[in-house]
matplotlib code that plots the C-alpha trace (Angstrom):
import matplotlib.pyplot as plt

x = [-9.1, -8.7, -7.5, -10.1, -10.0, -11.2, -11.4, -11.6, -13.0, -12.3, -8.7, -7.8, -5.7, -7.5, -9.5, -7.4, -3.9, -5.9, -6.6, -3.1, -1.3, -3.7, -2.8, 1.1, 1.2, -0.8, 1.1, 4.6, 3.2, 2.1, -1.5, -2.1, 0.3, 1.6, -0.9, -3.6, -6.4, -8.3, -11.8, -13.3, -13.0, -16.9, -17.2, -15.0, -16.0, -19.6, -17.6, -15.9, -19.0, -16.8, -16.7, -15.8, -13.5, -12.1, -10.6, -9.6, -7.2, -5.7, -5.3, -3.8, -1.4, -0.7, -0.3, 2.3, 4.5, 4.3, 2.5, -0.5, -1.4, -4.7, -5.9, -8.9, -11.7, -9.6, -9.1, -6.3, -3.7, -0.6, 2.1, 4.4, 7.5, 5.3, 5.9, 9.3, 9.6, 8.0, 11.0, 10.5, 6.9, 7.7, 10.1, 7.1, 4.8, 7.5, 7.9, 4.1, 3.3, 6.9, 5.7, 1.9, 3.6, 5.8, 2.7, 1.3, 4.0, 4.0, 0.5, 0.6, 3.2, 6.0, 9.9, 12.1, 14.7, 12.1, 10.8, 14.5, 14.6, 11.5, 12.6, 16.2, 14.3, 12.0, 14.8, 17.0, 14.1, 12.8, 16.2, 18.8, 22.6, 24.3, 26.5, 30.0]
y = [11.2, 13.2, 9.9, 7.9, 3.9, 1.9, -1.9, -4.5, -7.8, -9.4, -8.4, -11.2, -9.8, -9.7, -7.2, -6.4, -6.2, -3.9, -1.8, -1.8, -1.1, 2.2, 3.2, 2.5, 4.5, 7.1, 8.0, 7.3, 10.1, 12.5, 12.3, 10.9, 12.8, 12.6, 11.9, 12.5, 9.8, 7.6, 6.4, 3.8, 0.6, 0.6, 3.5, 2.7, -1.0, 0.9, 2.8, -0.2, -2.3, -4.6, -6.9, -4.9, -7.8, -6.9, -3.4, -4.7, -6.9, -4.4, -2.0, -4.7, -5.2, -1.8, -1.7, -4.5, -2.7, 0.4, 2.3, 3.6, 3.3, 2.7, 3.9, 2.0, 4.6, 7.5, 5.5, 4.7, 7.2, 7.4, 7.1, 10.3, 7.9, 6.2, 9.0, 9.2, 5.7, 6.4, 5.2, 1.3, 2.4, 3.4, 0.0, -2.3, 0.0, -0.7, -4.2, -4.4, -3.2, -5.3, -8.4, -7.2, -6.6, -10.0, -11.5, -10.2, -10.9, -14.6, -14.5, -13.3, -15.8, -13.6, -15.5, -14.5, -13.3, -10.8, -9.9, -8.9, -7.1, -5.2, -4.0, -2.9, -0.9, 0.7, 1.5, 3.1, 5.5, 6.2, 6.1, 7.3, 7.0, 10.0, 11.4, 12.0]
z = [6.2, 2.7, 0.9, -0.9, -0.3, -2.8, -2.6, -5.8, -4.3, -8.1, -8.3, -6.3, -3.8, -0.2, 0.3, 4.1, 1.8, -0.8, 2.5, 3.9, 0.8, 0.2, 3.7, 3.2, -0.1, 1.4, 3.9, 2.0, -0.6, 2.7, 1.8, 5.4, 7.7, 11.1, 13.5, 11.5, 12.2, 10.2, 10.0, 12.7, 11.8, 11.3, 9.2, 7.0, 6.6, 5.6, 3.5, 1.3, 1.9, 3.7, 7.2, 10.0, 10.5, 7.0, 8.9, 11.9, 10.3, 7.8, 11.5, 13.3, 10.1, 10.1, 13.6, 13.7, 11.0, 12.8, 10.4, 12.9, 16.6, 18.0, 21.4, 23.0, 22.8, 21.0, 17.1, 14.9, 14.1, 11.9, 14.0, 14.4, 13.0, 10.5, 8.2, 8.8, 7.9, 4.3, 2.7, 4.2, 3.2, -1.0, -0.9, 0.4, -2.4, -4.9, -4.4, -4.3, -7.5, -9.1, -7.9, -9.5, -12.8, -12.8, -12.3, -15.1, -17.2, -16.5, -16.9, -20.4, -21.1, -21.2, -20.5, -18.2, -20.7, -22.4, -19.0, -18.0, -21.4, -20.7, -17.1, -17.9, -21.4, -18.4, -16.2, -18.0, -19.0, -15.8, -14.3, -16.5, -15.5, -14.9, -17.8, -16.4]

ax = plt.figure().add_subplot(projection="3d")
ax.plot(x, y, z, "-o")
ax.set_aspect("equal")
plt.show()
């Protein structure tokens, strides 16, 4: 697996969503491709310094969206249609990191009214209306 996992067990998010959301957003931007397989649940759980546990429950997650397949005594794969499905993938990634910055916001103390300011000034310049 080419793509680099990195966990942050102080970020406060679980360490298992931290997983899943690095596997979703690597195979939405075709880092992990079709078929390609990851690392055994125990090697990578050595890898992040993590419970084996950890793993298995970000695979079965990933499993139940449809993202990889396991087969007993082969490993985990990415499913030949969970690339395909990338865009479902970039909206769960998008609404991820959203909900991350809202959060943020709040935290800060930031009101809803400036918060709703501050989106539409970053929409409009990352997604400028066409001139007709």
């Amino acid at each position: 697996m080419p793509a680099v996992l990195t966990v942050d067990p102080r970020s406060g998010v679980p360490i298992y969503l931290q997983i899943i959301e690095q596997i979703k957003r690597s195979v939405a931007l075709g880092v992990l491709q079709n078929g390609e397989q990851l690392p055994t649940v125990k090697q990578l759980a050595i890898d992040l310094t993590v419970n084996p546990n950890t793993v298995a429950r970000a695979y079965r997650e990933l499993e139940r969206e449809r993202v990889i397949e396991t087969a007993p005594g082969r490993g985990s794969f990415v499913r030949p249609d969970g690339v395909a499905e990338s865009p479902r993938v970039a909206a769960d990634i998008g609404r991820d990191a959203l909900t991350a910055a809202l959060r943020e916001a709040k935290a800060v103390g930031l009101s809803r009214d400036k918060v709703r300011e501050l989106f539409e000034d970053a929409l409009k310049r990352w997604f400028p209306t066409e001139i007709k």
